[in-house]
N, C-alpha and C positions, 0 to 999 in steps of 0.2 A: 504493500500500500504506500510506504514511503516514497518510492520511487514514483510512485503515475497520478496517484492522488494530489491535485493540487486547485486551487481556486482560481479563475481568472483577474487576473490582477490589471487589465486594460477595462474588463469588463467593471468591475470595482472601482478604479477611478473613475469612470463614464457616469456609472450610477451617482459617486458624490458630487462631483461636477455637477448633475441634472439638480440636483438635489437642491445645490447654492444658489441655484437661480431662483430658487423660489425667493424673495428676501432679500435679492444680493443686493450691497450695500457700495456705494461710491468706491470705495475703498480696500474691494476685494473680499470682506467678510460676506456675514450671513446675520439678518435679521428677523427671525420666526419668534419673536417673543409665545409666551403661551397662549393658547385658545385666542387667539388673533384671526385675521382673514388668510396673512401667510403662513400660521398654523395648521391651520384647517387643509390647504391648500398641501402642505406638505404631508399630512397624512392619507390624506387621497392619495396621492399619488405612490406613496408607499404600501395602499392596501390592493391597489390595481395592481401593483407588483408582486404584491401577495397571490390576488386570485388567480393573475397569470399561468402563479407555479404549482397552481390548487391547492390551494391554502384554506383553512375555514378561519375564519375571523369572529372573533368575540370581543366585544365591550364591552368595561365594568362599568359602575356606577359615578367612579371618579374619571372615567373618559381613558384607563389606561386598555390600552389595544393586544389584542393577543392573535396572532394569527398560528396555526397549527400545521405543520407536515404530518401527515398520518403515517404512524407505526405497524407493524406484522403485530403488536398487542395492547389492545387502547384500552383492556385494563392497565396499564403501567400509565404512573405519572409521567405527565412531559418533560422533556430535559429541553431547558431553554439558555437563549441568550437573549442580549437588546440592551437598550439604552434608553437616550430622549431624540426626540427630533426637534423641540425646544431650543431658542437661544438666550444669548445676554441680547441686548439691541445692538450691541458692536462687536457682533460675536465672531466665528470661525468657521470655518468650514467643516471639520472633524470632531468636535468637540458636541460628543452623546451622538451624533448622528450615525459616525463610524461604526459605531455597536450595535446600530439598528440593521444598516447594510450589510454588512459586515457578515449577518444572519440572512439577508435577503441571497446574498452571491452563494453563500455555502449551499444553500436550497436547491438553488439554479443548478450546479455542480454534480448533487448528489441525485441529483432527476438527471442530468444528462449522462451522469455513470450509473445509472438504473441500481442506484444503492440503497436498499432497506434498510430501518432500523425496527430494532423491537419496540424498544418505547418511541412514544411520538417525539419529533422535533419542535419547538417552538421560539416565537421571535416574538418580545415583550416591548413595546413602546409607552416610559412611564410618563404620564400627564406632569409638566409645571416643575422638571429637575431644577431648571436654575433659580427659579424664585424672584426672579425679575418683574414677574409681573405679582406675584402674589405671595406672600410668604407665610410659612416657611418654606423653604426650596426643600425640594423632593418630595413634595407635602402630600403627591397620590403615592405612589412606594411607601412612604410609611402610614397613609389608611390599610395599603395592602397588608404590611408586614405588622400589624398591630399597633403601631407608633402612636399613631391620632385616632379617634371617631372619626367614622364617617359624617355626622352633622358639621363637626369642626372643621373638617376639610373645604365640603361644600360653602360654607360661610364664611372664605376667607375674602376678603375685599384688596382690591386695586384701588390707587389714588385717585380716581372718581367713583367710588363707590359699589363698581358692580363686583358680584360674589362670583368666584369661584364656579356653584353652580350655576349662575346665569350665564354665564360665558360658555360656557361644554353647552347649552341649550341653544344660546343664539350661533354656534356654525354646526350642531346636527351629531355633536359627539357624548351625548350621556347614554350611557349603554345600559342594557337590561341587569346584566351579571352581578350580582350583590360583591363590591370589592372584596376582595379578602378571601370567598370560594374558593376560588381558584388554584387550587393546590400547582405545585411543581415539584417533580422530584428531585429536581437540583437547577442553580443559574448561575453562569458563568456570562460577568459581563468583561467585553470590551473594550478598552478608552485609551486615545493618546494621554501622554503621563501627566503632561499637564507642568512639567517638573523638567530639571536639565540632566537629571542623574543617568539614564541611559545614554542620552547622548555624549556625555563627557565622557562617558568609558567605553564607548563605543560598542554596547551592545542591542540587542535587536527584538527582544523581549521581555519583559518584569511580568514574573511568577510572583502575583502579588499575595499575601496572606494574611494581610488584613489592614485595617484603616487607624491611623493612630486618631485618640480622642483630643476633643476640642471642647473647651470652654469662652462663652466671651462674654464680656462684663461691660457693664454702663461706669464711668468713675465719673462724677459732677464733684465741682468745686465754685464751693460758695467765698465770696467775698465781700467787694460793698463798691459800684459803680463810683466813678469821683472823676472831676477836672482834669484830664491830665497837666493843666498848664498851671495850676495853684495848686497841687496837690502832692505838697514835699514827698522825697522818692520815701524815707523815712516816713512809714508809720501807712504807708499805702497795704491796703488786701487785697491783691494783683492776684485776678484768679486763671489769666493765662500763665505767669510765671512758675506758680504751681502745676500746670497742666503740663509745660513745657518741661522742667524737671521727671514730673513720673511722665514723660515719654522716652526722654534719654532713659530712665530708669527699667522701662521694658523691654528696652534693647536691650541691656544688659543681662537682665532677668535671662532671656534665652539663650544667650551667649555662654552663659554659666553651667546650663544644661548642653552644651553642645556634643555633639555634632547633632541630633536628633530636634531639639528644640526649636520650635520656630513662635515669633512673638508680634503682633502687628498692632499699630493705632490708626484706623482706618477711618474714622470720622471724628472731628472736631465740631462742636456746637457753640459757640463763643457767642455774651449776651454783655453789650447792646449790641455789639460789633460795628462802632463808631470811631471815627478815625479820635476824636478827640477825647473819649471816655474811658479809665481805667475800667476791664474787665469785669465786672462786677458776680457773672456764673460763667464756667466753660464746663462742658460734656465732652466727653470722648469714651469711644469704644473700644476697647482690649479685646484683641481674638489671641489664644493662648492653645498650640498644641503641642500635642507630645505622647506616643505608646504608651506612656506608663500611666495612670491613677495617681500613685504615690507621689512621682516628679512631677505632675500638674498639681498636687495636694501643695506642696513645696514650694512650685511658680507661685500659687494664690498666693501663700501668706506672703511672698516675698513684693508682690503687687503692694498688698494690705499695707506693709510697713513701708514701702515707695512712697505712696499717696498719702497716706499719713507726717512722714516726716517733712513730705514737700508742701501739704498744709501749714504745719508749724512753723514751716521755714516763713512763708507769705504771711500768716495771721490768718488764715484760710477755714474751711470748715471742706471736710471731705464724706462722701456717702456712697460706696461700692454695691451696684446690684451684679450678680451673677444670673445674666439674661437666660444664657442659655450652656447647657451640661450635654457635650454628647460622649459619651463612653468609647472607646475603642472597642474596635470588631475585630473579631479574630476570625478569619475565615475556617470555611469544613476542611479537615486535614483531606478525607476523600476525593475531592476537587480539586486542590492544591495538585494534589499528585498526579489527577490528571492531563491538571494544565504542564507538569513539571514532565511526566512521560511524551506528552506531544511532543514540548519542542523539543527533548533528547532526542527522540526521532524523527526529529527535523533537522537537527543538528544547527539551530540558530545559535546565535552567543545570549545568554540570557544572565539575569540575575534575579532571585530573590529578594522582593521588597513589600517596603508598607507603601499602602498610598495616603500623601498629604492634603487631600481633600476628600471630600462629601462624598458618594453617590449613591446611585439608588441601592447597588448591591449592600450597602449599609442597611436598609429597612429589611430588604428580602432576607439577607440571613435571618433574621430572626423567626422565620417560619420555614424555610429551605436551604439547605445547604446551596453553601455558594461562595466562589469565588471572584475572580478580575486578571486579566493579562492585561497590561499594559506595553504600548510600542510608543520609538521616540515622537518628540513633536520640535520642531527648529528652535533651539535657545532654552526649552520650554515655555517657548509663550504660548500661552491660552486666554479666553475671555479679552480675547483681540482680533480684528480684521488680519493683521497679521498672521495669525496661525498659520502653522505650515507645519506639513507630513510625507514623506514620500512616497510614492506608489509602491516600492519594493518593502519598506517597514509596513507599512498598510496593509499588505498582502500575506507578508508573515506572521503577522497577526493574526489575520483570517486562516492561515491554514492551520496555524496551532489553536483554535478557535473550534477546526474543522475535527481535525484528532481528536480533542476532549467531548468533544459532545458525544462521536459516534463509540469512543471508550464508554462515557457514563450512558448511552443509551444501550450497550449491550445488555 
């Protein structure tokens, strides 16, 4: 099988190529926010490629899409892959789509080498990965994988107000199937890395085994708005120069835990925000990850007494929420291994790793084993027009993609 079995990798670029036009952006990217007109637009066109390759298609309640290759035994759970066809608005061209395709090409493939499998095939498209338009991001995955209620998902609101499930109604996408049904007997997704780690060592696949955890926290600092031009530098409650301190202080933070750590202050809220007014409240957000519990247990406190002594230092008053707690996932050993047998016998250069972001295979584990292969992407940049992948890492992806599935579907 090693030898003949293989995916068409011209066929595969063609498909995402097609794919960016839906959306495509001045600038090379791809723009499909969620349940949009070029959402809609890009799922059509992906369940036409479905039925092409006689696919049965089902949709759940939250709009996530399941299309089916049938098995020689349809009592056995599906073994699936997939992703999002979702973007940021200045998004990419591979980024969650690849994972979707990626499933559509292997189909094509194993119908034109008249290949059965036992259990059935399946390609999973999750509703609203990026969270761009509605958050939480990956918000249908985890109704699936138990994460949220169903009510909560449906009622999440965009900045004019409409929900969740009014948008899956207005382009035709709320589906019969009670989310969550759905069994799989295993999912393996997908995804360029998002990350520079393959490319710097110049290998060709990440055997990934799970996601490291993330926490991210609101830090407000209170002060007291004043003059800048009468208002002695002595005796000022400057609640940017607090802010400004615990931000150098969070770099440090993960620097401390390195090499694995990583630490970000991604938004500023600064009030009055007046050229001529000491800062009187500033906000910011800490995103904080890291594999382990105990060394994020660690980063917190080390936050804690940041923000605190850089209060003191200003005359300041500080107040830390911890927004949000996501746990590390540790992927199915069984999966692992079959992503880890494929490319041995593919013979790609690969390495074992964590992935440093979100995705849906986070929810899904938690009701089906499930893994992730990861191939380079240029620089690692993502949730950029620039993204960029090559046809031959794209490809080798898909075939070690191709291997594990038909391994877990024996």
């Amino acid at each position: 099988m090693a030898e003949e079995l293989r995916i068409n990798q011209d066929r595969l670029w063609q498909r995402l190529m097609r794919m960016a036009e839906i959306g495509a952006t001045p600038a090379g990217g791809s723009c499909r926010v969620a349940l949009t007109e070029e959402d809609r637009q890009g799922r059509d066109l992906f369940i036409e490629w479905c039925h092409t390759l006689g696919c049965e298609i089902r949709i759940d309640r939250m709009g996530n899409i399941f299309a089916q290759r049938p098995g020689t035994d349809p009592q056995r759970l599906p073994i699936a892959c997939g992703s999002h066809l979702d973007t940021q608005p200045h998004g990419g061209k591979f980024d969650g789509v690849y994972g979707v395709l990626a499933g559509v090409e292997i189909f094509e493939t194993l119908n034109e080498k008249n290949i059965e499998t036992a259990a059935p095939l399946e390609i999973c498209v999750w509703t609203n990965e990026e969270g761009a338009r509605f958050a939480p991001p990956m918000i249908s995955s985890g109704v699936f994988g138990g994460t949220y209620e169903l009510d909560y998902g449906l009622s999440r609101e965009d900045a004019d107000g409409i929900t969740l499930g009014e948008a899956l109604e207005s382009i035709g996408y709320t589906g019969a199937l009670p989310c969550g049904d759905h069994r799989l007997g295993a999912f393996i997704e997908a995804h360029i890395e998002q990350g520079p780690i393959l490319e710097r060592q110049e290998e060709t696949i990440g055997v990934v085994t799970g996601v490291q955890g993330s926490r991210w926290y609101r830090v407000t600092f209170h002060g007291q708005d004043a003059h800048t031009g009468s208002t002695p530098m002595e005796g000022r409650r400057d609640a940017l120069l607090s802010a400004a301190q615990t931000i150098n202080a969070v770099k440090k933070i993960a620097e401390g835990q390195a090499p694995s750590a990583v630490a970000t202050v991604g938004r500023i809220d600064c009030l009055p925000n007046s050229h001529n007014t000491i800062p009187g409240e500033v906000a910011l957000t800490v995103d904080m990850r890291h594999a382990s519990t105990e060394t994020l247990d660690t980063m917190e406190t080390q936050l804690h007494e940041a923000a605190s002594a850089a209060a003191q230092q200003e005359s300041t008053e500080v107040e830390i929420q911890r927004i949000m707690n996501t746990p590390s996932v540790h992927f199915d050993t069984h999966c692992i291994v079959a992503v880890a047998s494929a490319v041995h016998q593919l013979g790609y250069p690969h390495r074992r790793m964590l992935s440093g972001a979100g995705h849906d295979a986070c929810h899904v584990a938690r009701v089906a084993p499930t893994s992730m292969i990861f191939v380079p992407c240029a620089g690692g940049l993502s949730h950029n027009e620039a993204e960029s992948a090559t046809p031959e890492d794209l490809a080798a992806g898909a075939n070690t993609l191709l291997y594990a599935l038909i391994k877990l579907a024996r």
